[in-house]
Every structure is written in C-alpha cells, then in structure tokens.
C-alpha positions in Angstrom: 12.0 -55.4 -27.1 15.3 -55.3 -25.3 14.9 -51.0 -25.8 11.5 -51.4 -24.2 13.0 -53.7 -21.2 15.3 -50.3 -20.8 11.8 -47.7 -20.2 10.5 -50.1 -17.7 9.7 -48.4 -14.0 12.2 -51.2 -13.1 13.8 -53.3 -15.2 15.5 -55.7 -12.7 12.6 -57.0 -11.4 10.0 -56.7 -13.9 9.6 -58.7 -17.5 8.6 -57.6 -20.7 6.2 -60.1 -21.9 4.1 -58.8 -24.7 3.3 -54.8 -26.3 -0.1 -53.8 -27.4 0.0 -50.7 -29.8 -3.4 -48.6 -30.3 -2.8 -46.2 -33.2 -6.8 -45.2 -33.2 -6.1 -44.3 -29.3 -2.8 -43.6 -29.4 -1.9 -46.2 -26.5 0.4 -48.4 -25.8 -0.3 -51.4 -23.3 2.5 -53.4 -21.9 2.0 -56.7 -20.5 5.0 -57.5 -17.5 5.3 -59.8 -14.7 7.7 -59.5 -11.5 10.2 -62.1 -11.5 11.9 -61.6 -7.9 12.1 -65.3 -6.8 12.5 -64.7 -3.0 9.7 -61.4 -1.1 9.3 -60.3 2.1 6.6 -60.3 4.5 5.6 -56.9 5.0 4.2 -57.5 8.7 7.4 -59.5 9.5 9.9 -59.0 7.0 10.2 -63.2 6.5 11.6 -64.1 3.4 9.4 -66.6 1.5 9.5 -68.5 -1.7 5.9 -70.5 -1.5 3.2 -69.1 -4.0 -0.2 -68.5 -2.9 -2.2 -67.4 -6.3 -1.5 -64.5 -9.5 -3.3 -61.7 -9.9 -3.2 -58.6 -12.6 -3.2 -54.5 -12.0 -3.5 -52.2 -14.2 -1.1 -49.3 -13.5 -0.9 -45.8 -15.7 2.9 -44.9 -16.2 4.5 -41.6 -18.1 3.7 -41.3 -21.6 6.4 -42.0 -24.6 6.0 -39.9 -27.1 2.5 -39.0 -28.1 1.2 -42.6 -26.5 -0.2 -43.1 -23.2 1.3 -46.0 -21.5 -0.5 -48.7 -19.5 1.0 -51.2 -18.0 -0.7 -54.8 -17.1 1.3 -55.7 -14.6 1.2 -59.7 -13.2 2.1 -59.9 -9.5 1.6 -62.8 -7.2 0.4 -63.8 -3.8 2.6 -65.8 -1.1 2.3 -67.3 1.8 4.3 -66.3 5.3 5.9 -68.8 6.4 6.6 -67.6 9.5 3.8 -69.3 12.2 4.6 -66.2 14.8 3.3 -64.2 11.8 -0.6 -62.4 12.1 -0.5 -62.5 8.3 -1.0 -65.7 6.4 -0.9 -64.6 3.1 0.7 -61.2 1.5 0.6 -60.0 -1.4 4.4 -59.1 -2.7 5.3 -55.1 -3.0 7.2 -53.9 -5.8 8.6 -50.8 -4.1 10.4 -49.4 -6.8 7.2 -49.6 -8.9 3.8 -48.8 -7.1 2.2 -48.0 -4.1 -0.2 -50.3 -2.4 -3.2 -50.0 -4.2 -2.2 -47.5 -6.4 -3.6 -47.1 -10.0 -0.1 -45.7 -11.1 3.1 -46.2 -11.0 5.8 -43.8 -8.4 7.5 -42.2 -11.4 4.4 -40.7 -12.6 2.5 -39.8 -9.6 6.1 -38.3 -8.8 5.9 -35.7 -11.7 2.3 -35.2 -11.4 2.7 -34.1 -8.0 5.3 -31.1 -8.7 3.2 -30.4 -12.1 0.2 -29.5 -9.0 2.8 -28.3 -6.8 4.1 -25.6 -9.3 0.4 -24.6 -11.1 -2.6 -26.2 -9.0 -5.1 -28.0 -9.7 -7.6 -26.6 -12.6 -4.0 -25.5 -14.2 -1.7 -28.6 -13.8 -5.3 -30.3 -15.2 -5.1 -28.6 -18.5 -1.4 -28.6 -19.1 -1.4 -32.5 -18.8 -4.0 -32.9 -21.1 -1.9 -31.2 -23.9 0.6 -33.7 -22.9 -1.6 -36.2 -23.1 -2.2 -37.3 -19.7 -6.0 -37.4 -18.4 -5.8 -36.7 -15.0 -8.4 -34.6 -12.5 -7.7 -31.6 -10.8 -8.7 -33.4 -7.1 -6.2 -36.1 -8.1 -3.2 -33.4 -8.3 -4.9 -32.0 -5.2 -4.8 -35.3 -3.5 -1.1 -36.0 -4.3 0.1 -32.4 -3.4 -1.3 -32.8 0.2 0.3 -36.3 0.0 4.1 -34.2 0.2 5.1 -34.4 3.5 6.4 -31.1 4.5 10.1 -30.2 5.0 11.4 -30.4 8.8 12.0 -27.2 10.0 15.0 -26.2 10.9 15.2 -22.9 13.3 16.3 -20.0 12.5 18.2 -17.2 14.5 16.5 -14.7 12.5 13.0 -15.1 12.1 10.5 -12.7 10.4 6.9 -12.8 11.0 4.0 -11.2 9.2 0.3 -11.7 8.5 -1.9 -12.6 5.4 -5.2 -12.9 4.8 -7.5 -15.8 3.5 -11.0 -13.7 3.5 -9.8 -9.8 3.4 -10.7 -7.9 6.2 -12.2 -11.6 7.9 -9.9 -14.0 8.4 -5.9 -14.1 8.8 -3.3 -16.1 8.8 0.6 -16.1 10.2 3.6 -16.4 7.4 7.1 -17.4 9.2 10.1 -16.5 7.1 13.9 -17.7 7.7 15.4 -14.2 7.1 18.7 -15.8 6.7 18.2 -18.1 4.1 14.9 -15.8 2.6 13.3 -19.1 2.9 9.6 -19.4 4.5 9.4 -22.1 6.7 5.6 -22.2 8.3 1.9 -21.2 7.8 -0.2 -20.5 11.2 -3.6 -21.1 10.9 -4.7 -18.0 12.4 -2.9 -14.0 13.6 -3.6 -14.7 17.6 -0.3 -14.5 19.4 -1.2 -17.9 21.3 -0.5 -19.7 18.1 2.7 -17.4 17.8 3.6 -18.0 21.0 3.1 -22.2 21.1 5.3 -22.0 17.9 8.0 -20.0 18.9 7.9 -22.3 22.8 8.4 -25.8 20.4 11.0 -24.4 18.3 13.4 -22.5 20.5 16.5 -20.8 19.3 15.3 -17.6 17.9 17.2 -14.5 18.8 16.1 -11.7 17.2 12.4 -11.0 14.7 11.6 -8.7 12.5 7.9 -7.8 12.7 5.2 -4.6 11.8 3.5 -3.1 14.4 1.2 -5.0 15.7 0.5 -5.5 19.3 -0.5 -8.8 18.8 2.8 -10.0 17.3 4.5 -8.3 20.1 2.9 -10.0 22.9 3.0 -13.1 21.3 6.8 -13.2 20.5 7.5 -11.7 24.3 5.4 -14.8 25.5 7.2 -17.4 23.0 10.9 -16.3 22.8 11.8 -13.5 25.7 15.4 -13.1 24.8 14.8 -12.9 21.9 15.1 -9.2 20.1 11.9 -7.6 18.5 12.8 -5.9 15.3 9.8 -2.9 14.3 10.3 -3.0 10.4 11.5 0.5 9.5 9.0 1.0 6.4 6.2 0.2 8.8 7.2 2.9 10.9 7.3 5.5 7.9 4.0 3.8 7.0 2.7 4.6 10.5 3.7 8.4 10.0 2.3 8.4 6.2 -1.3 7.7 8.1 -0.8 10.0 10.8 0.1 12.9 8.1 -2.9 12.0 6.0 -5.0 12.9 9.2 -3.4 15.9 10.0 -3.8 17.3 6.3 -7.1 16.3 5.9 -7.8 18.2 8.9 -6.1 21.3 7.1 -8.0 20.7 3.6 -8.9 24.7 3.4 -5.3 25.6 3.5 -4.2 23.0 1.1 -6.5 24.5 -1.7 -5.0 28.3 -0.6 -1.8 26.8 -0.6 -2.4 25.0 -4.5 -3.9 28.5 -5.7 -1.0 30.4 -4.6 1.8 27.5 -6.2 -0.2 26.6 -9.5 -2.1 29.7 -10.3 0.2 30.8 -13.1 1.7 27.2 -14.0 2.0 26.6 -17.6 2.6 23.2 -19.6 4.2 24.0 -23.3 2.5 21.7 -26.1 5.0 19.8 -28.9 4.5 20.0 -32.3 4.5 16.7 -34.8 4.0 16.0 -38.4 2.3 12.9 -37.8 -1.2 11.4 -36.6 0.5 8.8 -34.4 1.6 12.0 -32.4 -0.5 14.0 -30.2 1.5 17.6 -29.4 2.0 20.9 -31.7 4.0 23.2 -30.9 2.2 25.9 -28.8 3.1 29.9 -29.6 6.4 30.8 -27.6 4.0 33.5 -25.2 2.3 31.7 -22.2 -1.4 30.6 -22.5 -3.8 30.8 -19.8 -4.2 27.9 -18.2 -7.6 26.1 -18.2 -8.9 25.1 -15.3 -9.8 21.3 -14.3 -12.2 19.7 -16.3 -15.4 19.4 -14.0 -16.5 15.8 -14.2 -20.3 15.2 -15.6 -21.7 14.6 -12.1 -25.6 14.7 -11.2 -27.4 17.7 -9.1 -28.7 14.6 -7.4 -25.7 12.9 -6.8 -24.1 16.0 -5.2 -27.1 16.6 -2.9 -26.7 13.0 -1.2 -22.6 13.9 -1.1 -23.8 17.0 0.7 -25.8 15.5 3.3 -23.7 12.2 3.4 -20.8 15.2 4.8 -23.1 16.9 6.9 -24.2 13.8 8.7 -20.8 12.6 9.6 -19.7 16.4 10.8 -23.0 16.0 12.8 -22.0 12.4 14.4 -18.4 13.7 14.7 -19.6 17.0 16.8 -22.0 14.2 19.0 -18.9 11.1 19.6 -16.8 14.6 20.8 -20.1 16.0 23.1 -20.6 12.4 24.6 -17.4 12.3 25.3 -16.9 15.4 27.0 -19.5 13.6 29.3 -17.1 10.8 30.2 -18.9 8.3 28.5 -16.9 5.0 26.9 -16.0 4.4 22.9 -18.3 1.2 23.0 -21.7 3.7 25.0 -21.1 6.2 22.5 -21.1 3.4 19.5 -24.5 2.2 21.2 -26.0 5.8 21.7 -25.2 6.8 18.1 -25.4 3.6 16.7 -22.3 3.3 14.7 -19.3 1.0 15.1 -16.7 1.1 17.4 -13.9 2.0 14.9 -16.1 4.9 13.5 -15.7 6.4 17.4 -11.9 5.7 17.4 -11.0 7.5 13.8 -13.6 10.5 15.3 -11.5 11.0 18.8 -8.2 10.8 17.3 -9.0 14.2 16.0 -11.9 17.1 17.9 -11.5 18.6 14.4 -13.7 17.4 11.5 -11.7 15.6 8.8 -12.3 15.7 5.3 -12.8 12.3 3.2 -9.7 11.6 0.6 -11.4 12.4 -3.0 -11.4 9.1 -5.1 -8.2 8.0 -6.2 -10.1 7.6 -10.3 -11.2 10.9 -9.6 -10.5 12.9 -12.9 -9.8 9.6 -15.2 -11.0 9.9 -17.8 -10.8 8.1 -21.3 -10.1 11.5 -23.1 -7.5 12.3 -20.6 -4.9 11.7 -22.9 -5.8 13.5 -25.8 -6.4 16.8 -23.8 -3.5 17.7 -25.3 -3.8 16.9 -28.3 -7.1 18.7 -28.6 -6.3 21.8 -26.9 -3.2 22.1 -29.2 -5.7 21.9 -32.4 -8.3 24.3 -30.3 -5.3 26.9 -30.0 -5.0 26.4 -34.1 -8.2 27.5 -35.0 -9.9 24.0 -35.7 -12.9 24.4 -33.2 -15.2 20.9 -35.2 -15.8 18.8 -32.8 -16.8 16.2 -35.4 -13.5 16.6 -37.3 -11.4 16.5 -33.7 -13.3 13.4 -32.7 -12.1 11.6 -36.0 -8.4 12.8 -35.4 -8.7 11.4 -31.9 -10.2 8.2 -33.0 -7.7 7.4 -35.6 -5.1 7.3 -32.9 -6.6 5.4 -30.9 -9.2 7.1 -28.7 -12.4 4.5 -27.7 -14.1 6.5 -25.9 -17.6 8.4 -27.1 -18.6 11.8 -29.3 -20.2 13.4 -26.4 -17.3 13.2 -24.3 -15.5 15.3 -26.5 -18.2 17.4 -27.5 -18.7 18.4 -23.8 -15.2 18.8 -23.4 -15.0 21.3 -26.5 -18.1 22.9 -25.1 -16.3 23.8 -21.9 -13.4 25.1 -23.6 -16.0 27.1 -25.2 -17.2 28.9 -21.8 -13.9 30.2 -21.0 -13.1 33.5 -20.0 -12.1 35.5 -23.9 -14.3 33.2 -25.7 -16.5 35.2 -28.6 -19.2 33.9 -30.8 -17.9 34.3 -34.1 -19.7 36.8 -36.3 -19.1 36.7 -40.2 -15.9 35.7 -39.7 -13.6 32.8 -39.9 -10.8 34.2 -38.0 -10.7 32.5 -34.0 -11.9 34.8 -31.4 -11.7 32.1 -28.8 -8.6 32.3 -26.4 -5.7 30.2 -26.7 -5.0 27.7 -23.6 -2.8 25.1 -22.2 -3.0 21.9 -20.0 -2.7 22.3 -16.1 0.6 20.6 -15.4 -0.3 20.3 -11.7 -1.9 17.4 -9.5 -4.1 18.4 -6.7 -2.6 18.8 -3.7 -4.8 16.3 -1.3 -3.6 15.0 2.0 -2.3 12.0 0.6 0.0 13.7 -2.3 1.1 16.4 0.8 2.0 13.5 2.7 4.0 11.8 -0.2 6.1 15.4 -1.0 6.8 15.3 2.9 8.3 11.9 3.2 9.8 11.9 -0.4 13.7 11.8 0.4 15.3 15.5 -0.5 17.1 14.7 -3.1 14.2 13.7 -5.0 12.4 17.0 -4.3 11.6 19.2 -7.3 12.1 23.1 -6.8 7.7 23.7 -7.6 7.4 20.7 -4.7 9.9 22.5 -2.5 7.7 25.6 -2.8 4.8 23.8 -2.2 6.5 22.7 1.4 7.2 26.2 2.5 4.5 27.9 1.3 2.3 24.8 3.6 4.7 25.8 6.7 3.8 29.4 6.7 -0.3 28.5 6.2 -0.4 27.2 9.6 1.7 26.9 12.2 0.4 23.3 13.2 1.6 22.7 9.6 4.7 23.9 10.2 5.7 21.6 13.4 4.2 18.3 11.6 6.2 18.6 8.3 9.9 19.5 10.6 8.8 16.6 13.1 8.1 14.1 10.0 10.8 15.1 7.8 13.5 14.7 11.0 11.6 11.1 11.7 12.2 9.6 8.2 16.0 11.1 8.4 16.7 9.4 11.5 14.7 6.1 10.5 16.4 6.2 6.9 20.1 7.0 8.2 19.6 4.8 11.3 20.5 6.9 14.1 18.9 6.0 16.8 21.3 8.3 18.9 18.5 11.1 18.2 15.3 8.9 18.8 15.0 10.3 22.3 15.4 13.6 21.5 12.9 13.3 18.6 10.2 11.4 20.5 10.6 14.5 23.6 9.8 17.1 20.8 6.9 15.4 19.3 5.1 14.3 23.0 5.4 18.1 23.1 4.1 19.4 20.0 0.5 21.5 20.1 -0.8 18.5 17.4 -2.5 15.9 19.1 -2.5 13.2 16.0 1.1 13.4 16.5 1.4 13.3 20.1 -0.3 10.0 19.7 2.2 8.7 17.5 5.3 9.7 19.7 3.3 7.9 22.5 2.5 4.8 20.3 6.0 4.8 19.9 7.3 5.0 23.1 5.2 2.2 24.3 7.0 -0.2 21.3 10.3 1.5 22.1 13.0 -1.3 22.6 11.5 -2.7 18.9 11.9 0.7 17.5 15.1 1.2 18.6 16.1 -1.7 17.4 14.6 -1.1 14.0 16.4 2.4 14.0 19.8 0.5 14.7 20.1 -2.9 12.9 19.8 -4.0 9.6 17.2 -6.3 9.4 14.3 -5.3 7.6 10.6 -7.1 6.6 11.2 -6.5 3.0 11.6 -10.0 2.4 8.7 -11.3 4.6 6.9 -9.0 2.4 7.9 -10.4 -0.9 6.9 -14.2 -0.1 3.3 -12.8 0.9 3.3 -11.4 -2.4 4.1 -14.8 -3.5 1.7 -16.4 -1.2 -1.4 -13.8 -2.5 -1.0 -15.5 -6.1 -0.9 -18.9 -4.9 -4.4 -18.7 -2.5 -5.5 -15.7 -5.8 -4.5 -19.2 -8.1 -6.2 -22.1 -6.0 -9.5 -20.0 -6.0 -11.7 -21.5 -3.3 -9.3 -24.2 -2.8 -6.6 -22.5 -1.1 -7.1 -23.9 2.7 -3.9 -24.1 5.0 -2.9 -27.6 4.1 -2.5 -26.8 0.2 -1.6 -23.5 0.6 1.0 -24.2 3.1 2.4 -26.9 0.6 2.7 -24.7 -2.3 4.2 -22.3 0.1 7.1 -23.8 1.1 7.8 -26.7 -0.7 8.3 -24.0 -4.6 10.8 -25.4 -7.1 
C-alpha cells in the first residue's frame, strides 16, 4: 500500500483507504479521502475547520500498466465562517487533484490534451484506446480549445501569408515570427482591415516579408507605416514564370517549329540485360529512327467538342477585344458576352489568341515504362504481342493486353514496315524511344528561368534556336533571364535600368509586368536587397495544410489556430 500512496495525484493530501482490483475488466478502483484539516473559502479565501456534510466523486486518472484507474475519491463540505461571506457553504478544492466538476483528474486531462494537440481528435481517439484509455474524439476536442494560447510577443520581423480553409472560397491570414521561425497568429479572414487592426494593437514591427498581393500591401501600410515591406523574391520569379507562360502560349506555332528543328534527329540508345527484372538490350551501335509520340486512344467525338470548345473561346476572345475597341468596361463586356469578369481580364492581357496548356497527365500512360523495353525486343525480331505482354507482366506491368497490342500495332504502321511473306526474317524497321519532352509554354518557361549552370547543351540550343523564331521571343527570354540574375544575385543597383528596358519592350504581357512592378517598387527593391525571404512562412503553411487536411471538417480557427502554434 505505501507503493500505491506513492502513484497518488497527490499524496500529501489524499489517503489511501482501500484498492479494488478487476482482472475480468482490467481495473483498478482506489478508494481515498482528503485529509487537509484546515480549507479555504473560495469566494473569500477564509480558513475554516467546521464540517458541513461528505460526499463521493468518481474521478478517471492515468492508467498503470494494462489497468485503468478510477479513483473514488471522498471530499467534504464546510461551512464559511466568515458572516461578510455571500457563500455559506463550500465545497473544499483539491487543486492539485481536479477541477471543479471534473470527471478526471489534472494529470490525465493534462496528457490527453497534448495527445489531441499533436494528432486530433478521430486520431488521438484511436491511439488511446490501444493504450487503454476510452475517451471521445469531442472530449480531446474540448480540452484542446481549453489551452489558452501563448501571449504574443512582437516581433521586428514579421512575415505574412495567406491559407485557405475552402480552396478558391475562403482564406485565412498566417503570421510568422521570422526571427525565431515561430508562427505566432491565425486571422480569421485575408482582408487587410484585420491585417491592419493587428498590426495597430501590436506595434513594434519594422520590416515584413510578404507575396504580392495588394491586399497585404495596403493593409500593412495602414497598420505599421515605418515599417519596411519586403516582396518575397520567389514570388517575383513566380510572377515572371506566369507572364512567360502567356507570352509562349501565344507563340505555340513557333514552339512546335522550334521542337522539330532541335529533336528531329534525337536518338535514345537502349541497354542490354541478362535478366527479366531489367527492361533495356543493348540497341545496334548505328542510330535508329526515332518513332514518333505514341498518339493517345482519343475519340472522333471527343476531338470534335475540343475543336469547337477552341473555336468558341477564339470567337469570345475576338468579341471582349471588338467591345473593347468600343470603349466599353471589363464588367459590360462580362454582361454582353455573358462570361465572368476574370475570363475578360486573362482575354485583354493579350489581343492575341492564346493556346490552352495540354494536360499535365497528358501522355501517362501505364505502358510508359516498358516502351523500352518493348521496342528493344521489337528491334530483335520478337514482334508476339502475346509473348511481349507476358514478358511485361512478369516484371511488373498491370496494365491491359490491348494496350500493348495497340501499341505494337502502331509500331507496326511505321514508315519501312513489310508484311512478312514466307519468311521469318524481320522486315520491320528497327526504332528507338524519343528522348525529348514537348516543348509547351510551361517547359519553355522552366529552360528560361533554370539558372545557367544547370543548362544542358540540347536545352541551350533550344533557347537560341526560340530567339531567332521571333523576335518578340527574343526580347522576352534576354529581359527574363537578366530579371532572375538581378533578383538571384541581389542587385538592385540594375533594377532601374531593367524596369526602363522592359516598359519599352514591343511585348505588351511584359510591359504589364514592369508596370506591376513599378507600382510595388519600394517592396521590390527591398526584396532585391535584403535577405529576408517567405521561405519559412511558406513552410508552416505547409504545416498548417496537414493539420486543417488532418481535422477534416473540424478544422475551424479556434482548433486550428491551437494546433498551429501551440506544436511540441
């Protein structure tokens, strides 16, 4: 007994009177009583001595071993002694014990709440059961939005950002100590009032890092003046990434002259094994042609609707430009047409029609790779496309026979194929895998801002042979690749040169961008010259994306915000 005095919440003033043990259950109840002689009044803090009554509670405490433990705890009732007192009789806390009318004891209801703190509710739910604490997910809901929050403490550097709690619907604010890497608030909302009211009660910020958003700017010029506005430098390439895409989805025709030219005579040489759990063989040491793309098994129908999808937005695109002309506004010309506002915008950044981005699964495929593999064994002689599909299955392929089959068939219908006639010898031409990817405005805009030292020689032909397509072209990839120099070495000695030669340049996507810039200069600048960066404001919303992707449909501010800040 005198170990078991030892495992009590509080052995000084609690007794050990009796132990129940429940091997079918595996419980264990313990039967104590308090045994302070002299309480408090908890409305006047008068000591007293004079018993009123005795009553029992039943309180839940941490398990021991493979046992839960309950005790039955015996507490009394007193009488204030004090006359100047409202209360007349109390009933005496045991502080080191239990809440007020709590059903467990603070130890346990202490390690239950980082338990929902660290994994949530449905999660924290089915860890304790293994541990053999019964417990529902509301209750470690309940005591995580019991945590009072941590007082905030101001920083000097403060970095701001937005999340979302409904995608594309609803947004919230994430506040991050850049000093410490430590978040420090949720806002409820992405308006710069609620910026701005936050930044007005905690004063003392000097400089924040932000994206680009106008929002953010106005708030923090409202909240903190003096204080320095930071325009994250990735955001800024981000910003040129978009403007590229446009510009090269506008010149589509002369990236598909420009991939012809590059990758017409590219080949890929094919390894050899002695193995199944290998896929290459050693191609002959003479180039093979290369064969072209494998067309993907798409309906007649379903390319007449992409046909006149295209043709309706070129249409719509030729009218915003026409009503335009007119000197109608974006929100007349969304009426007239009947589209939205943001269709008008993307369609006036541009009086030239631009080409949709192909889907970025376009070409997946489950054969993929074992193309290969296949065309390795096609260039042997083994045209069975029942024997093939076996190969391919036994190392691992999932996919169906008339996949293959219809690849095989195309190899088939290459140029140098012959029937065979009598003869076993191949007639068929020998072929190799394109080692190319499309050049679409989003891969163009990639080999443009990839850093030069990273450039291979076939990507550095690519670049010149796009600068002498077009001399648009031309001006774009010089203007972006001096933009990420002077952003990635930080000299913002040559931002005003750079923005002069871009608010002069014949494209108009990127005369918007200088201008865009210049109107957000001082926070440019600044993000040109300093060191602070948003990288770590974006890491925590990472963090913060699992917690809400965690909680489900549980994830509102006051749990979230909990979770947040308060991590182990």
């Amino acid at each position: 007994m005198s170990v078991l005095t030892h495992l009590l919440p509080d052995s000084n003033n609690l007794k050990l009177e009796n132990c129940q043990l429940d091997e079918i259950k595996t419980q264990i109840k313990l039967i104590v009583s308090a045994i302070s002689r002299v309480v408090n009044c908890p409305v006047c803090n008068q000591p007293t001595q004079k018993i009123h009554s005795r009553y029992e509670r039943l309180l839940a405490d941490l398990p021991w071993a493979d046992y839960s433990i309950t005790l039955q705890l015996r507490v009394r009732k007193f009488f204030c002694i004090n006359s100047l007192c409202k209360r007349r009789i109390f009933t005496e806390r045991l502080t080191n014990v239990t809440a007020p009318w709590a059903r467990k004891t603070l130890r346990l209801a202490q390690r239950l709440s980082v338990i929902g703190l660290a994994n949530g509710g449905a999660a924290g739910e089915r860890l304790l059961q293994q541990w053999g604490i019964k417990v529902s997910r509301n209750t470690l809901l309940n005591l995580v939005r019991s945590i009072p929050l941590p007082p905030i403490v101001t920083p000097q550097t403060l970095g701001v950002d937005d999340f979302c709690f409904r995608k594309c619907k609803t947004y919230g604010t994430a506040l991050i100590d850049l000093e410490r890497s430590r978040p420090i608030a949720l806002l409820k909302d992405a308006q710069a009032e609620t910026l701005t009211e936050w930044l007005k009660a905690h004063p003392g910020v000097k400089v924040v890092s932000r994206d680009r958003s106008k929002t953010y700017e106005s708030g923090i010029r409202q909240g903190a003046p003096e204080a320095i506005q930071v325009a994250d430098r990735f955001h800024l390439l981000q910003n040129l990434s978009q403007t590229l895409k446009q510009v090269f989805g506008i010149h589509a025709e002369a990236l598909k002259k420009v991939e012809k030219q590059v990758f017409s005579t590219d080949t890929k040489v094919l390894k050899e094994v002695e193995t199944a759990h290998n896929l290459f063989l050693i191609a002959e040491a003479n180039p093979c042609p290369v064969v072209p793309i494998f067309p993907q098994n798409t309906s007649l129908e379903r390319k007449v609707q992409s046909a006149k999808a295209r043709a309706r937005r070129r249409d719509i695109h030729e009218q915003v430009w026409n009503l335009r002309s007119v000197g109608l506004s974006v929100q007349a010309i969304a009426h007239s047409l009947g589209v939205a506002r943001n269709t008008v915008y993307n369609y006036l950044r541009s009086s030239t029609f631009t080409e949709r981005r192909q889907r970025s699964d376009q070409g997946l495929s489950l054969l993929n790779p074992y193309h290969d593999y296949l065309l390795s064994r096609w260039n042997s002689g083994n045209h069975n496309t029942q024997k093939l599909f076996e190969e391919i299955r036994a190392c691992g392929y999932i996919g169906s026979y008339a996949t293959v089959n219809r690849f095989i068939r195309y190899l088939k219908t290459l140029p140098g194929s012959q029937p065979r006639q009598g003869s076993r010898k191949n007639a068929s031409p020998k072929v190799s895998s394109s080692s190319h990817r499309p050049l679409t405005p989003s891969r163009v805009t990639a080999l443009v801002l990839r850093r030069p030292e990273l450039t291979q020689p076939n990507e550095h032909e690519v670049i010149a042979q796009l600068q002498t397509a077009h001399s648009d072209l031309k001006s774009v990839i010089e203007l972006a690749q001096q933009f990420a120099f002077v952003v990635r070495q930080r000299l913002p000695e040559q931002l005003d040169a750079w923005l002069n030669k871009a608010k002069n340049s014949s494209v108009s996507l990127l005369r918007s961008f200088a201008v865009s810039l210049e109107s957000d200069y001082n926070a440019v600048k600044a993000g040109v010259t300093m060191s602070v960066s948003n990288g770590p404001v974006e890491g925590h919303i990472n963090r913060l994306k699992m917690l809400k992707r965690q909680m489900y449909g549980r994830a509102k501010i006051d749990l979230l915000e909990r979770r947040f800040l308060l991590a182990i």
